[in-house]
N, C-alpha and C positions, 0 to 999 in steps of 0.2 A: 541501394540508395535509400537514404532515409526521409518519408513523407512529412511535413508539417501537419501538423495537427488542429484544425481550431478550437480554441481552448472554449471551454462549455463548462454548463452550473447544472448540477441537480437538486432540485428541491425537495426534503424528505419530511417538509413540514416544520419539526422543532427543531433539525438540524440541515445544512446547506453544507454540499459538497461543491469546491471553488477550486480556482485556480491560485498560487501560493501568491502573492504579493512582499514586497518587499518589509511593509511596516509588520509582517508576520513575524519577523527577526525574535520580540522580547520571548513569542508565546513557545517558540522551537526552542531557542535558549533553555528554556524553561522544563521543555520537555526532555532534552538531550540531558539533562541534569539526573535522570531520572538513569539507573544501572541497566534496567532489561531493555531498554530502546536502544542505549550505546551498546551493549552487547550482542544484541539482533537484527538492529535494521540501521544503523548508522554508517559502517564501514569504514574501512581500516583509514580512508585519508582525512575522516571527521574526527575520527577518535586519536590520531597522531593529532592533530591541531592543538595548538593550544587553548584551554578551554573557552577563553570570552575567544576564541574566531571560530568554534566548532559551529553552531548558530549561523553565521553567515555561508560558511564551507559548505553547511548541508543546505541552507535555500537555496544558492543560487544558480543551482544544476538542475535543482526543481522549478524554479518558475520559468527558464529557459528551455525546460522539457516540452513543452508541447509543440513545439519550432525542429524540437531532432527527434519526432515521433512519439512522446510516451507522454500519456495521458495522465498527470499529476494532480490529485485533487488535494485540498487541505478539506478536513472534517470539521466543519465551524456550526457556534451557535448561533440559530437562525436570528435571536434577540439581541446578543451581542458581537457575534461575529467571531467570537474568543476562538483561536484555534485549538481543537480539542481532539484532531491525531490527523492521520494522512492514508489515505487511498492511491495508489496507483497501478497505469497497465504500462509495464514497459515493453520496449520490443516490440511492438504494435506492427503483424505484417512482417518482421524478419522471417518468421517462416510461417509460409503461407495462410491468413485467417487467422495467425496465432497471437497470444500477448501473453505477459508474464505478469500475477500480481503480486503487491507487497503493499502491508499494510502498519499501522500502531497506534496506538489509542494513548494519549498521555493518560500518569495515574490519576488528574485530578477528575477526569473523566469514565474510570475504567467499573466495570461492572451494570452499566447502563446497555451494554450488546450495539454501541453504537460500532466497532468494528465489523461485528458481522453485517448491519443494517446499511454502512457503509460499502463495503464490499460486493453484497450481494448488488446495491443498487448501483455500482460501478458497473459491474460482469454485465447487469440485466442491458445498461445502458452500451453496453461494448458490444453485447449477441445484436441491437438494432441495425436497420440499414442505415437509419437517420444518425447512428453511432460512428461505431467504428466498422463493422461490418464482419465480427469474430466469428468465428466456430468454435475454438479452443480457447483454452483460460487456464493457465498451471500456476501453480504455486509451491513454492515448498519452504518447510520450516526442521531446525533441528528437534530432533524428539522429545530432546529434556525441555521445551520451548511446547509446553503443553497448553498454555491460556492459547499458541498462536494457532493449534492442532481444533482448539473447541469454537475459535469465531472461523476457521474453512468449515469444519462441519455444519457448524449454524447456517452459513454463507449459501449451503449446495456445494460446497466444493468434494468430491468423492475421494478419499484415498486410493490411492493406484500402487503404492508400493514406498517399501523404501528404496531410499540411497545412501549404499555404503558409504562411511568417511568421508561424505559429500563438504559438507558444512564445517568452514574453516575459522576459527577464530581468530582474532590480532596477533593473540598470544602463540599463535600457530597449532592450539588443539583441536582435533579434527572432529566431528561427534555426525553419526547416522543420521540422515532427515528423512522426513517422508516428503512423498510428492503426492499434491492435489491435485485435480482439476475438474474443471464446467466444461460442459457441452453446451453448443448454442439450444439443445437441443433434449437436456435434461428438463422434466420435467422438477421443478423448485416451489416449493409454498414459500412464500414472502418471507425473509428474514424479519421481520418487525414484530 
């Protein structure tokens, strides 16, 4: 059975991790536009849509995420609010203490380490009791998907291995990923 979640803010100073809102719609739009988001982290019923409904396809499973357990944050600027990529732990508790995360940084944002700064303050906020109450924290990304291999590292996330053929694309090509993960209980310096 899947727990509701109450939906929560982290403040990281210049940027603000939220919960997704609907008038978020233009800034996803915008980001979905973008090749290596549709091809890593969109999924296959975003990327069949057609293109003005991919933007609505992919928010509205995310702001209804915190109600069927996974913790969805959008990466917003603290002064404008601009959504500038997205954090989440999904699976929250499917198996025991555990979440799953996934992350993207639109490009008009990308090179600022706000993914890793992001993430890491997600995991920190998920290992609390006043959080989610985690032990574990995996992630995994395909290999040739090496920006997403450098913001887990930055994050504290440890490689653990690969997986074979794991990671499947639209197109049905298969490509090896590696798997990350946090311990509640890793010692981590601040992603910032």
């Amino acid at each position: 059975m899947t727990t509701a979640l109450q939906p929560h803010r982290i403040d990281l100073g210049d940027v603000v991790l939220r919960p997704f809102v609907a008038s978020d719609e233009a800034a996803v739009a915008e980001a979905l536009r973008d090749p290596g988001i549709l091809r890593w982290t969109a999924g296959t019923a975003v990327i069949r849509a057609p293109a003005d409904q991919r933007a609505r396809r992919w928010l509205q499973p995310r702001i209804d995420g915190w109600t069927r357990g996974s913790a969805i944050f959008a990466i917003t600027d603290a002064d404008s609010d601009q959504v500038l990529g997205n954090v989440s732990l999904r699976d929250v508790h499917r198996v025991p203490d555990q979440a799953v995360a996934a992350y993207w940084v639109s490009p008009v944002a990308r090179g600022r380490r706000l993914g890793a700064r992001a993430l890491d303050a997600a995991a920190r906020w998920g290992f609390t009791a006043d959080g989610l109450g985690l032990h574990r924290i995996s992630l995994d990304h395909s290999l040739i998907n090496e920006g997403s291999c450098h913001v887990a590292l930055r994050a504290g996330f440890q490689l653990e291995g690969v997986m074979r053929d794991y990671y499947v694309e639209p197109t049905g090509k298969r490509h090896d990923s590696h798997l990350h993960a946090r311990l509640a209980t890793d010692v981590v310096p601040s992603a910032s």
